[in-house]
C-alpha positions as CSV (number, residue, x, y, z in Angstrom):
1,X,105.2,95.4,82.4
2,X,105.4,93.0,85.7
3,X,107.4,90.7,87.7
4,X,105.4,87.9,86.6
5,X,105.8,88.5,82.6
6,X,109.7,89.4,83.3
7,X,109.9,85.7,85.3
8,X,107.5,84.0,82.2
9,X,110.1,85.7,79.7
10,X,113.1,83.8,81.6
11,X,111.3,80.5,81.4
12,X,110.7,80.7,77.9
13,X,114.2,81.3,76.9
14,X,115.6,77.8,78.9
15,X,113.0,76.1,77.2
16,X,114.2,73.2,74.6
17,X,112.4,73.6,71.7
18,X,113.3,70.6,69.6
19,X,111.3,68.4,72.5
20,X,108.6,71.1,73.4
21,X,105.7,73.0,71.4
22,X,104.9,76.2,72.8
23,X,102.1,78.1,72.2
24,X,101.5,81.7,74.3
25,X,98.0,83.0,74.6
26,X,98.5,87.1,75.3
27,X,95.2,88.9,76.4
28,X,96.6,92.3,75.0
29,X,99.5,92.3,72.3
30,X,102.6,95.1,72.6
31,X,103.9,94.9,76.2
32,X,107.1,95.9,77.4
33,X,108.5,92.4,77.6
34,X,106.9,90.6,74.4
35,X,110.0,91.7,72.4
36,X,111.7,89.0,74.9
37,X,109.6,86.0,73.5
38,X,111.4,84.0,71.9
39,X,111.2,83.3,68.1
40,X,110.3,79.6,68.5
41,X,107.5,80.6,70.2
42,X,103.7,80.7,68.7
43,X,101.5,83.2,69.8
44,X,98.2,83.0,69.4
45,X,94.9,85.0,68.5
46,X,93.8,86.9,71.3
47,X,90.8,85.6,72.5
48,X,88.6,88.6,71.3
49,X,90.1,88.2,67.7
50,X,88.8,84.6,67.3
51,X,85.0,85.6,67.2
52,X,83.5,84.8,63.7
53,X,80.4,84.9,63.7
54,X,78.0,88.3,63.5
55,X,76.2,86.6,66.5
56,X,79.4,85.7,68.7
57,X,80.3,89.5,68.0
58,X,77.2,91.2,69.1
59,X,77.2,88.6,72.2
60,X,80.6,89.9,73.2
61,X,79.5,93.5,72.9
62,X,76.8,93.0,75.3
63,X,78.4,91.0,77.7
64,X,81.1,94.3,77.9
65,X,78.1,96.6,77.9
66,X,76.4,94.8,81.0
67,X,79.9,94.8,82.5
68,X,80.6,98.6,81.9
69,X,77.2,99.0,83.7
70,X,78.0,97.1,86.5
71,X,80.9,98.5,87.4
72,X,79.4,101.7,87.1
73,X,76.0,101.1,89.5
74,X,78.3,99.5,92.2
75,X,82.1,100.8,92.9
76,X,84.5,98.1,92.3
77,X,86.4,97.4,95.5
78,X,89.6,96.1,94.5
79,X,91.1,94.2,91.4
80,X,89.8,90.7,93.0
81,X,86.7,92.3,92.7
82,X,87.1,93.3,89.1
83,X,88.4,89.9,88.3
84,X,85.6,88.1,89.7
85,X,82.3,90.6,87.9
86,X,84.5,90.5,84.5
87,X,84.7,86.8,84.0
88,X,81.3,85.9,85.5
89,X,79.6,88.7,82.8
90,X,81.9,88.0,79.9
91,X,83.6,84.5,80.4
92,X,81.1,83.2,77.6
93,X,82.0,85.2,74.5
94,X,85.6,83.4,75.0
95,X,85.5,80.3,72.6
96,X,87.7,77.3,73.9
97,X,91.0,77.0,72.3
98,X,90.7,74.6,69.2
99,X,94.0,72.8,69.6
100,X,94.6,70.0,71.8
101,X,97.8,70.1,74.7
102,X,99.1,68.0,76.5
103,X,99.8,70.5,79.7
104,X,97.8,74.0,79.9
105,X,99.3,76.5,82.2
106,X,97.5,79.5,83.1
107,X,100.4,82.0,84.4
108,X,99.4,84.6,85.5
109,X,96.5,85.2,88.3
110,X,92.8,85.5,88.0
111,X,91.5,85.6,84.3
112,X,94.8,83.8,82.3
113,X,94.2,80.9,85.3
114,X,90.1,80.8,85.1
115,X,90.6,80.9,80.9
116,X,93.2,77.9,81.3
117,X,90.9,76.0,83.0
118,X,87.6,76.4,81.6
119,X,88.7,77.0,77.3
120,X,91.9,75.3,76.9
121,X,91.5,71.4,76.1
122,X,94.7,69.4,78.1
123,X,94.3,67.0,80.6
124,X,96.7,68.2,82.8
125,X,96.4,72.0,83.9
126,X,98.7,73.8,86.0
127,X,98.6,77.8,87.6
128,X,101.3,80.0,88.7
129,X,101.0,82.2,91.7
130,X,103.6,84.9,91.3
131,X,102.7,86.9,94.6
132,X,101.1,86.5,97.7
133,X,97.6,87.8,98.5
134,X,94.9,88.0,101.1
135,X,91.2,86.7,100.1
136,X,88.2,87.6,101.7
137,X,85.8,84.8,102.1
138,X,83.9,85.5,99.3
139,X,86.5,85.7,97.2
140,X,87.9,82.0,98.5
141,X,84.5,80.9,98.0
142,X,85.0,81.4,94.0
143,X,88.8,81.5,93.9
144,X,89.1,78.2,95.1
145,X,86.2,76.5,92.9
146,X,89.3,77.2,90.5
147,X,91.9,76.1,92.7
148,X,90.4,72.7,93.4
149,X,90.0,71.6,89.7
150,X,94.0,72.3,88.7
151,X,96.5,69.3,89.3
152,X,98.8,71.5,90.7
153,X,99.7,75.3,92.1
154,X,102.8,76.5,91.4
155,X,104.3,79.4,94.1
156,X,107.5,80.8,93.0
157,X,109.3,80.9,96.7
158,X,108.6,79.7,100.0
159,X,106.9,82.6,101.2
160,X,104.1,82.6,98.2
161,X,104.0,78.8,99.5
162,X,103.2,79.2,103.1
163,X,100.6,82.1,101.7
164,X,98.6,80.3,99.8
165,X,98.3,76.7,102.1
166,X,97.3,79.1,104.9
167,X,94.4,80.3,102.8
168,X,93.6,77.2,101.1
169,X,94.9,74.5,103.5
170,X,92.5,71.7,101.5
171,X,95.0,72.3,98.6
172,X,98.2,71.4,100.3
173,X,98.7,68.2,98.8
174,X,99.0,70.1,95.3
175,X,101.4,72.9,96.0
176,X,104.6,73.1,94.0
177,X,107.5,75.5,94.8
178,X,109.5,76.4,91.3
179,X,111.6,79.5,91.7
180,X,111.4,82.4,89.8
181,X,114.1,82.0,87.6
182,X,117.5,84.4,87.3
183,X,118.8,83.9,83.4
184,X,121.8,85.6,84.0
185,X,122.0,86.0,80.3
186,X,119.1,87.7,79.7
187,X,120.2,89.8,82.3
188,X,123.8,90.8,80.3
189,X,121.3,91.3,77.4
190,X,119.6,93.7,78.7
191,X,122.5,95.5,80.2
192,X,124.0,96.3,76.5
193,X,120.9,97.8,75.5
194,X,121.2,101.3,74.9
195,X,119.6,103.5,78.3
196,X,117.9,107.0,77.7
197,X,118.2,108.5,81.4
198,X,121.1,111.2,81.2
199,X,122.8,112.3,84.3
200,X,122.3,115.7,85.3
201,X,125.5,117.7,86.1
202,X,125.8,119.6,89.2
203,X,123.6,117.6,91.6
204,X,123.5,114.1,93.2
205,X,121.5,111.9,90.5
206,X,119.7,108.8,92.1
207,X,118.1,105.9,89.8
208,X,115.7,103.9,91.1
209,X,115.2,100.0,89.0
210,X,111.7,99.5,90.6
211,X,108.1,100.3,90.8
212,X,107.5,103.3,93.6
213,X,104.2,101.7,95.4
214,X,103.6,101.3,99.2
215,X,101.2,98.3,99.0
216,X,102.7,95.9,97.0
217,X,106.5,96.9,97.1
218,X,106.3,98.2,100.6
């Protein structure tokens, strides 16, 4: 439950689908906001599910083994970090999509952008960055082997903009700015469904509509 899957379910419901196909690839089924998908749109397998053979099976168990071990004998530092072991352990038990597209957008960051690129067949591939961040130079070393191979980077506001081309000023000449978008619809939706929080009698009652973190939300 995110910004970034709130903003992707906004998208999805301007879309026209008489002119465009959509297909969604989820890495875990049953979030908060997948009951917001619209109908017209296909989601797929997850990736894990598509493994057929005995071999491709065990492979994938032993790639998540020599992760869990990993991450075990050295500390992970951060979710960058994370990112980075997980894919380079277990990025080969994912099999490429089998369907051709004609544009592959990986939205969210790290793994949905590294999957987009390297298993999904379209020749024109775009990523989303839904939030700024600051990479050490390790981590621009192998983020931006990424970066480099997309057509474009989309930032969802000026600020994500001036981020990003500060850290990667190579990539400028690809940057896109598409705002996050306010469906003022979805937004009356949501405000007839039916809220569980009670007000307590007797003392001042204060509701809070975000995510309590220092470090992100400041």
């Amino acid at each position: 439950n995110g910004g970034a899957e709130k903003s992707l379910d906004s998208m999805l419901l301007l879309i026209d689908y008489t002119k465009y196909d959509v297909d969604l690839l989820l890495f875990g089924r049953g979030g908060l906001n997948e009951k917001f998908v619209p109908a017209e749109v296909n989601i797929l397998p997850e990736p894990n599910q598509t493994l057929r053979s005995a071999f491709a099976r065990l492979n994938a168990r032993l790639r998540l083994l020599l992760f869990s071990i990993s991450i075990r004998i050295k500390r992970v530092s951060n979710i960058n970090d994370w990112g980075m072991r997980y894919w380079t352990l277990v990025a080969s038990h994912f099999a490429p999509q089998p369907r051709h597209y004609d544009v592959a957008i990986g939205y969210g960051q790290r793994i949905p952008t590294w999957y987009v690129l390297t298993k999904v067949n379209a020749p024109k591939k775009y990523c989303w960055q839904n939030a700024t961040f600051h990479h050490t130079e390790k981590e621009k070393r192998y983020f931006g082997r990424f970066f480099r191979q997309f057509d474009g980077v989309v930032c969802v506001s000026d600020t994500t903009k001036s981020n990003f081309d500060e850290q990667y000023p190579e990539l400028n000449d690809r940057l896109l700015i598409i705002y996050d978008i306010i469906n003022p619809d979805f937004i009356r939706r949501l405000s007839r469904e039916d809220c569980s929080i009670h007000r307590r009698q007797g003392v001042t009652n204060l509701l809070t509509a975000a995510r309590l973190n220092f470090r992100e939300k400041g």
